[in-house]
C-alpha positions in Angstrom: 35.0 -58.7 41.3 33.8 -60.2 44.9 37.2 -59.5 46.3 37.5 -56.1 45.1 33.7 -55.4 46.6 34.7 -56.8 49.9 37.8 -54.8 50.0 36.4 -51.5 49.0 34.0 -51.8 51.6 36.0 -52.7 54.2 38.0 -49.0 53.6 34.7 -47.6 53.1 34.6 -45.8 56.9 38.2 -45.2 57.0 38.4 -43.0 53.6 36.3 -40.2 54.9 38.6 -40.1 58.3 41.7 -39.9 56.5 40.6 -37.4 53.9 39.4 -35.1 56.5 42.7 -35.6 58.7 45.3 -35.0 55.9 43.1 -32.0 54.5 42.5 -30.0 57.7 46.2 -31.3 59.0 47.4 -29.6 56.0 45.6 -26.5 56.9 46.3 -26.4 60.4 49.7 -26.1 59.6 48.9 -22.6 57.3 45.9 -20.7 58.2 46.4 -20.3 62.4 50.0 -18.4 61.5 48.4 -16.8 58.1 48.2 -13.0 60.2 51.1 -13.6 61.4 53.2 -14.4 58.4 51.8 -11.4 56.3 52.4 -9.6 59.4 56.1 -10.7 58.2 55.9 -9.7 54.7 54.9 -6.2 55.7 51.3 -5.8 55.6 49.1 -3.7 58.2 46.2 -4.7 60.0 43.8 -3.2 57.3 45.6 -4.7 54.5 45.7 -7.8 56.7 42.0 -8.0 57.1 41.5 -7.4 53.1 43.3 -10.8 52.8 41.4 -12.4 55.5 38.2 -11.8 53.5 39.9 -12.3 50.2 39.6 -16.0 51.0 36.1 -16.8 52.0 34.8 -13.6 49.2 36.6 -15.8 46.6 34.9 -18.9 47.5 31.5 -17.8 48.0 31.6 -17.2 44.3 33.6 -20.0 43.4 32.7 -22.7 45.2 28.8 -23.6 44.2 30.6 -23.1 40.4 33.0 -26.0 41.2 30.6 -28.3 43.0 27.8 -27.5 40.1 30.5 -28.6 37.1 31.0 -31.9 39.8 27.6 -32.6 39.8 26.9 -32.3 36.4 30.4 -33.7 35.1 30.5 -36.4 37.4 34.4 -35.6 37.9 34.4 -35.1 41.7 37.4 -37.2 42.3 39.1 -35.6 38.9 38.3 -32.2 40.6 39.4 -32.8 43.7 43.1 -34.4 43.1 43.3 -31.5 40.3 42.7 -28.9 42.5 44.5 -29.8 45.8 47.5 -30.9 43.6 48.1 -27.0 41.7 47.3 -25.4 45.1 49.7 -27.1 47.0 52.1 -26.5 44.4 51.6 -22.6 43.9 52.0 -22.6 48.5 55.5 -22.8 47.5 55.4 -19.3 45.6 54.6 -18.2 48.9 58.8 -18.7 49.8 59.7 -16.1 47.3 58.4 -13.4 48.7 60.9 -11.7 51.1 60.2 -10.6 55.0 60.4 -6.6 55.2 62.7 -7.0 58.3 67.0 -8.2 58.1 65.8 -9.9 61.3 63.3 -12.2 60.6 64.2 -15.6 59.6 64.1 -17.1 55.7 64.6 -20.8 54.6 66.6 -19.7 52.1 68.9 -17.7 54.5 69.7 -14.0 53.3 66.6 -14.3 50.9 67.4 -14.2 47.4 64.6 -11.3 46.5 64.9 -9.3 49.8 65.6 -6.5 47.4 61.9 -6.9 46.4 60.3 -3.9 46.1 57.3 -3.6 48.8 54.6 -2.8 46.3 55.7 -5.9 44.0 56.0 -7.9 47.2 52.1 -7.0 48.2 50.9 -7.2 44.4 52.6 -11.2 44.5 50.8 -12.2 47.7 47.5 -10.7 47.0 47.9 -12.6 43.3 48.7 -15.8 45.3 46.2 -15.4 47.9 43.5 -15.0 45.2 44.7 -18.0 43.1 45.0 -20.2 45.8 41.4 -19.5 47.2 39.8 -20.3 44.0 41.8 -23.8 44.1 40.8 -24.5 47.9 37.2 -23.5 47.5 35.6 -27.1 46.4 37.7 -29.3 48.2 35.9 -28.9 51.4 32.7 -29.7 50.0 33.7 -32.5 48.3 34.9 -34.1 50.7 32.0 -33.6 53.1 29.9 -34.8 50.0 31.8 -37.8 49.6 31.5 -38.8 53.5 28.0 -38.5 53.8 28.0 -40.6 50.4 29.9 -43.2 51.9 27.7 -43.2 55.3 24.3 -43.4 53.0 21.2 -41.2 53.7 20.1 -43.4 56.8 23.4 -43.4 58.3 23.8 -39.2 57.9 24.3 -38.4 61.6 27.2 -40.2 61.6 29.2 -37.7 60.0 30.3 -35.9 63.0 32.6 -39.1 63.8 34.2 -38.5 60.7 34.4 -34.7 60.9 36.1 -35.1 64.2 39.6 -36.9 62.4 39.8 -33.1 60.3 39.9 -31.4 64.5 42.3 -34.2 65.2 44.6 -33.3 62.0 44.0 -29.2 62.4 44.8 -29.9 66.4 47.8 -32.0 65.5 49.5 -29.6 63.3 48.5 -26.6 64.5 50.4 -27.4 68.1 53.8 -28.8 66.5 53.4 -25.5 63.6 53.8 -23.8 67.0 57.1 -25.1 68.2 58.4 -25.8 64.8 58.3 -21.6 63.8 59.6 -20.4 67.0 63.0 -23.0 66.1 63.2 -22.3 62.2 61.0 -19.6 60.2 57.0 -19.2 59.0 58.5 -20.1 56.4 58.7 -23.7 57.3 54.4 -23.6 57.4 54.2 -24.1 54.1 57.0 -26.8 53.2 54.6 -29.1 56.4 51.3 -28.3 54.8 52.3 -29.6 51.1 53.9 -32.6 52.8 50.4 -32.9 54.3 48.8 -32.4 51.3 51.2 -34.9 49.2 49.5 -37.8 51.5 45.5 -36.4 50.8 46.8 -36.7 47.3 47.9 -40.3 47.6 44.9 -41.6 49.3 42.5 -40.0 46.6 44.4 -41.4 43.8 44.5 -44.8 45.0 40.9 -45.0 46.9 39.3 -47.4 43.9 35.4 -45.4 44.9 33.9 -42.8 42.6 33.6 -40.0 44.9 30.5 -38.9 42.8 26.8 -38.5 45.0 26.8 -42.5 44.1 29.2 -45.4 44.4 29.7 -47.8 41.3 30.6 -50.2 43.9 27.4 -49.7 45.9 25.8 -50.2 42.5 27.2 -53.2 41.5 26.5 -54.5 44.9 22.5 -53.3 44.7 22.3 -55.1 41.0 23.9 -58.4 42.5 21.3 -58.2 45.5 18.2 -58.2 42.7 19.2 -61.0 40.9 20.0 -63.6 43.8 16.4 -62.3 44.5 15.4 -62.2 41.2 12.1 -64.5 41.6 10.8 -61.4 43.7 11.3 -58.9 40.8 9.1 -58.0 38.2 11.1 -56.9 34.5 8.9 -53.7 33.6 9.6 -51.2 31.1 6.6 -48.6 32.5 5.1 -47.9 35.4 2.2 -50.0 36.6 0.0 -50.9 39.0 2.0 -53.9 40.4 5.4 -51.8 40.4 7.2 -49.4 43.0 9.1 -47.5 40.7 12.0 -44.6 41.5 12.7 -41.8 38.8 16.3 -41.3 40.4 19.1 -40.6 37.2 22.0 -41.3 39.1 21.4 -45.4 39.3 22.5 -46.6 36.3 22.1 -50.8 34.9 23.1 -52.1 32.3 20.6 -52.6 30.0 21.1 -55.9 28.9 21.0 -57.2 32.8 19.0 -60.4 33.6 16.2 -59.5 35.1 15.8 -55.8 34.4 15.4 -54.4 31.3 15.3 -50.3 31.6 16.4 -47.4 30.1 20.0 -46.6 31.5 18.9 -43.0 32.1 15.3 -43.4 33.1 14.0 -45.7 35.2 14.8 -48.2 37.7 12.2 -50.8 39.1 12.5 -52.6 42.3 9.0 -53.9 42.9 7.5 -56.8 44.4 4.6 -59.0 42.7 1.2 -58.3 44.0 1.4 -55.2 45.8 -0.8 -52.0 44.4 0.4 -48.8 45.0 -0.4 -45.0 44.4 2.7 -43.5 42.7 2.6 -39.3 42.4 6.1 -38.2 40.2 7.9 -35.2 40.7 9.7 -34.6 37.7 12.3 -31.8 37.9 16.1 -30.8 36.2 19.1 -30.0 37.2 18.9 -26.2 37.3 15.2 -26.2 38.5 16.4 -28.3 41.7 19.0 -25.7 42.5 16.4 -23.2 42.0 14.1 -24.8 44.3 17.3 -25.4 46.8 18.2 -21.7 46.6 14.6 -20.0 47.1 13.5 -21.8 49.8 12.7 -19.8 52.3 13.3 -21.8 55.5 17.2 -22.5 54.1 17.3 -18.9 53.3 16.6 -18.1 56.6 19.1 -20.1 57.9 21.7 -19.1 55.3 21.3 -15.4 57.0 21.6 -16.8 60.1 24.8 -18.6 59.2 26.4 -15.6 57.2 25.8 -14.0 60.3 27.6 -15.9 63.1 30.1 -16.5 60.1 31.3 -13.0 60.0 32.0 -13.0 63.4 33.8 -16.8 63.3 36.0 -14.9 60.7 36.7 -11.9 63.1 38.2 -14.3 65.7 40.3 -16.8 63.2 41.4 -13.7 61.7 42.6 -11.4 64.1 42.7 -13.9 68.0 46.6 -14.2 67.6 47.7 -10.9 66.6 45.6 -9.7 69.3 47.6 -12.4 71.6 50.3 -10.6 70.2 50.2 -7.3 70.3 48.2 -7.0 73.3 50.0 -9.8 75.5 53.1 -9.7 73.9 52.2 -13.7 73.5 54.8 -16.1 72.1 54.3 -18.6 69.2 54.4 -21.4 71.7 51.0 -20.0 73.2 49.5 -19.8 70.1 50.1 -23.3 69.1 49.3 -24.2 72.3 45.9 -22.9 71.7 45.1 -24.5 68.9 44.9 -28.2 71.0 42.6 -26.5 73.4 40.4 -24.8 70.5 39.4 -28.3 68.9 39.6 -29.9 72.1 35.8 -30.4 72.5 35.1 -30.6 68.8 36.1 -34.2 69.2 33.4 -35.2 72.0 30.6 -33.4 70.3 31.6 -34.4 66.4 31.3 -38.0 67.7 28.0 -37.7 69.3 26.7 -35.5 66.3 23.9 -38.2 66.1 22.4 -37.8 69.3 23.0 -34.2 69.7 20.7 -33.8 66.5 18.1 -36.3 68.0 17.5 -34.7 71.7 18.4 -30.9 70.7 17.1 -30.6 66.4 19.1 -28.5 64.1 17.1 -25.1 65.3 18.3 -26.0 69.3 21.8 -26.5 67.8 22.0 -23.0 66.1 20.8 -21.3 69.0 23.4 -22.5 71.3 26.1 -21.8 69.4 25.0 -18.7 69.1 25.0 -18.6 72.8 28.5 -20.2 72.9 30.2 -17.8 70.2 28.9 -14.3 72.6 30.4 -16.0 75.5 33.3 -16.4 73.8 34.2 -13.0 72.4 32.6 -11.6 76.0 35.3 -12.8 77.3 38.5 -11.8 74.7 36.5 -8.6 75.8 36.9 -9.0 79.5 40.5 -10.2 79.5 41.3 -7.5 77.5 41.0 -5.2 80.7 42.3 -7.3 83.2 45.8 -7.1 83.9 46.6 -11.4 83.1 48.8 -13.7 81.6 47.6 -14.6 77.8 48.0 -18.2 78.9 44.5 -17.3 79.9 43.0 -17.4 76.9 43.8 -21.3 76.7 40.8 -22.3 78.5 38.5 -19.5 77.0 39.5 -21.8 73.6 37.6 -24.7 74.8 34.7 -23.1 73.9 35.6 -22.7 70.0 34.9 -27.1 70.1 31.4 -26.4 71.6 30.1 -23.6 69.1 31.7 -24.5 65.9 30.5 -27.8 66.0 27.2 -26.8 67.0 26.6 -24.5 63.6 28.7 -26.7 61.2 27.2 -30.3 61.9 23.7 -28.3 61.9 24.7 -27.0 58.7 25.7 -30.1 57.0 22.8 -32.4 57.8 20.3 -29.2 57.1 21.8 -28.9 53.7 22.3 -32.5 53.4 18.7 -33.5 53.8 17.3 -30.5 52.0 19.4 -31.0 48.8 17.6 -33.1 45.7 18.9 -36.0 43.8 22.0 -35.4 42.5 22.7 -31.8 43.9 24.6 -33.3 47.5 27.7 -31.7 46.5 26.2 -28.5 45.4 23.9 -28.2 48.5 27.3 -28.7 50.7 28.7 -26.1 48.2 26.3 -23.5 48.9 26.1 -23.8 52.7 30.2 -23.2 52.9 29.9 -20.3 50.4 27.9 -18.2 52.7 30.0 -19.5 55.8 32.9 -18.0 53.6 31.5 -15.1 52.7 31.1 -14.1 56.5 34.8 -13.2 55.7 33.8 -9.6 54.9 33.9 -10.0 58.6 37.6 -9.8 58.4 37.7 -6.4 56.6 35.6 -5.1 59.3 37.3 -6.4 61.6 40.3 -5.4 60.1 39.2 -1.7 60.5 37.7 -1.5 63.7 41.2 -3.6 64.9 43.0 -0.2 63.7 40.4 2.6 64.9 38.8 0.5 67.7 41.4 -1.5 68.8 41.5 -5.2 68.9 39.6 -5.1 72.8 36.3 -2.9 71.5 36.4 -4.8 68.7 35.6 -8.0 70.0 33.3 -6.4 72.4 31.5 -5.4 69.3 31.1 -9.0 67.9 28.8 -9.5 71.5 25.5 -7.2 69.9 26.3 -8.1 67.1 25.6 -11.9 67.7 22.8 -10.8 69.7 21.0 -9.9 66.8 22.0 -12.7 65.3 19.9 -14.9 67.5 17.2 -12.5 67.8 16.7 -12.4 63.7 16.7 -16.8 63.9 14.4 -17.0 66.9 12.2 -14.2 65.1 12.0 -15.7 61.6 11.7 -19.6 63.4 8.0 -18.3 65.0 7.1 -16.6 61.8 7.7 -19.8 59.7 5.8 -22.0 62.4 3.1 -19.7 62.3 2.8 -19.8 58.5 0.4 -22.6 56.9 2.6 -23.1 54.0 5.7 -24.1 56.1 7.5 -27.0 55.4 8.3 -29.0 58.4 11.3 -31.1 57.3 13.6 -31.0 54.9 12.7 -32.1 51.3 13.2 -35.1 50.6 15.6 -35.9 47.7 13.5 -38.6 46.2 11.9 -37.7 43.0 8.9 -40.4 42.7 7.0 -40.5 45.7 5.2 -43.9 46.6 2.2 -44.3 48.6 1.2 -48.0 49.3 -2.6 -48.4 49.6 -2.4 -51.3 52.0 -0.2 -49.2 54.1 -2.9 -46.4 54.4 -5.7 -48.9 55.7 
């Protein structure tokens, strides 16, 4: 049992980097060259920007569902593997459905359905497009749940240096996707990202952790540490006044354990001999912590905030390379090329998540992203009427390392530290539902890409991110000003301890 402990901890801080590399490498193969490949299959900008906001719509709706039947199954790591394992396999569908022109390239050659009706063709990919997205939409979370399970509450701001593994993976792929298309097919996206996904698969299977918001492991470990202490611990069945006791259902003992003797889904006691202590309980359920989660008004707040910069995220993943495209005439090459450059500083400021949140604060965070993102689009603006090489857009990606990381690693902790016992998957669930539903930003942005044109439309994403900022920095002073504002994040403890000889 020792040796297993030992060795489960010392893969403990690798299993969060390798689930986010293979996951995101997986995608990095797909979703950069997504336009392009329905571009392929016949589908106009409009239709294309239906589908672009098919696939965040879907999992704004699905995905608190799947982390709430997680959380209250206790089958993250049954959800996960089942999930990844029928999207990856229903990718391949993707293959079967023929390009509209002789001269694009196949897999399979002359492609065996190229007498596909167009109608049938478009009916197939919104049906896989829809399917898929339901199946994608927890896996983020859980993952991100898992991580900051592994890195334990006190050790939180550390998840930026295992975020930073998924930019390596999305970088990685992304960049060879490039060069790999322009010598075979888009096709070919799809046979890399289930080889990808074939390796998350593996590592899930045989990681011997629960992946649920606590580790058997670090259970067993905590038990072991109160009985080699055991002449510190005081067996109680109640709460008294020698006793520091935490209401927390997701540590279970057995009940029959030397040393304690507690219900297995009540109460555990850690407590020292002699010590008095005020104890105020907080006692609350599962669907009235997600009520409380949902309603409060400081994460609402900040939910609109993130919908908001969302929409326009999903303008400029959905729509950046067709405008390379169309308006540069830009080659697959420089789109792949971009990618590097695009997570480039997401790996810097993912690792020094931790002090970024210490000197700037979540709220300093948001508002320079916000900053970052309407430089950004200024400036697909500006190029747009200059006469310039696209290769000039490789720099302006540098800044897409600088503002996503910004809102994302202030959205995790936020979410993180606000969420109550038990609801850590849900919390991370909720936070990238309404990032994906900013992908009614893509329909949009789809329309204004065929009226507007792809230039004015990212010239519109600049006021529109204005307000953006204006609306956070507006509702920030109105909930400092308000005496019944909350400071800090909830804690997600649900027994609150006040030690009288820590008072005087």
């Amino acid at each position: 049992m020792k040796i297993l402990r030992d060795m489960v901890h010392s893969l403990q801080p690798l299993l969060p980097k390798g689930l986010f590399f293979f996951y995101l490498a997986g995608f990095g193969c797909f979703v950069p060259y997504a336009n392009l490949f329905y571009r392929s299959r016949g589908m106009d900008s409009e239709q294309i920007g239906v589908l672009t906001a098919i696939v965040p719509l879907i999992t704004f709706f699905v995905t608190p569902i799947w982390t709430m039947i997680a959380d209250k199954t206790r089958k993250h790591k049954t959800i996960l593997i089942a999930t990844i394992s029928i999207y990856s396999i229903l990718q391949l569908f993707f293959l079967f459905i023929p390009p509209t022109s002789p001269e694009q390239r196949s897999i399979f050659g002359s492609h065996p359905l190229s007498s596909l009706p167009l109608p049938t063709a478009r009916f197939l990919l919104f049906t896989l497009v829809i399917l898929t997205s339901v199946l994608n939409s927890p896996i983020g979370p859980l993952i991100d749940s898992f991580a900051l399970q592994v890195l334990g509450r006190e050790n939180r701001e550390f998840y930026g240096k295992q975020r930073l593994w998924g930019a390596i993976g999305w970088g990685f792929s992304s960049f060879f996707m490039g060069l790999i298309i322009d010598e075979t097919s888009y096709d070919s996206i799809f046979i890399a990202s289930l080889i990808f996904f074939i390796i998350f698969v593996a590592i899930v299977v045989t990681n011997p952790l629960s992946m649920e918001s606590n580790s058997s492991i670090e259970l067993v470990s905590m038990e072991e540490d109160l009985l080699e202490n055991e002449s510190n611990v005081e067996t109680v069945n109640n709460i008294d006044e020698k006793g520091i006791a935490f209401e927390d259902p997701k540590y279970e003992f057995e009940k029959n354990s030397p040393g304690l003797s507690v219900p297995t889904d009540d109460v555990i006691l850690v407590a020292k001999k002699g010590t008095p202590q005020k104890e105020v309980q907080a006692q609350s359920t599962f669907f009235q912590d997600i009520c409380k989660l949902l309603f409060n008004f400081s994460m609402l707040s900040f939910l609109v905030v993130v919908l908001m910069i969302s929409m326009v995220g999903y303008v400029i993943s959905g729509f950046l390379f067709l405008y390379l495209k169309d308006h540069f005439n830009a080659s697959t090459l420089l789109m792949g090329a971009s990618m590097p450059f695009s997570v480039f500083l997401e790996l810097p400021f993912f690792f020094f998540t931790k002090n970024l949140i210490k000197k700037m604060g979540v709220k300093g965070m948001i508002a320079l992203a916000h900053v970052i993102y309407i430089i950004r689009v200024s400036l697909y603006y500006i190029i747009g009427h200059l006469n310039v090489s696209a290769w000039v857009d490789l720099p302006i990606e540098l800044l897409h390392g600088f503002g996503f990381t910004m809102i994302w690693a202030a959205g995790v902790q936020y979410s993180s530290d606000i969420a109550p016992v038990g609801l850590e998957a849900t919390a991370q669930g909720i936070y990238t539902a309404i990032w994906a539903l900013g992908g009614i930003g893509g329909v949009i942005g789809g329309r204004l890409y065929t009226t507007w044109g792809p230039v004015k439309m990212f010239g519109a994403c600049a006021p529109f991110l204005m307000f953006s900022l204006l609306f956070f920095v507006v509702t920030q002073f109105l909930i400092a000003r308000s005496t019944n504002k909350q400071k800090e994040p909830q804690t997600k403890s649900t027994s609150i301890v006040v030690d009288s000889n820590e008072e005087e």
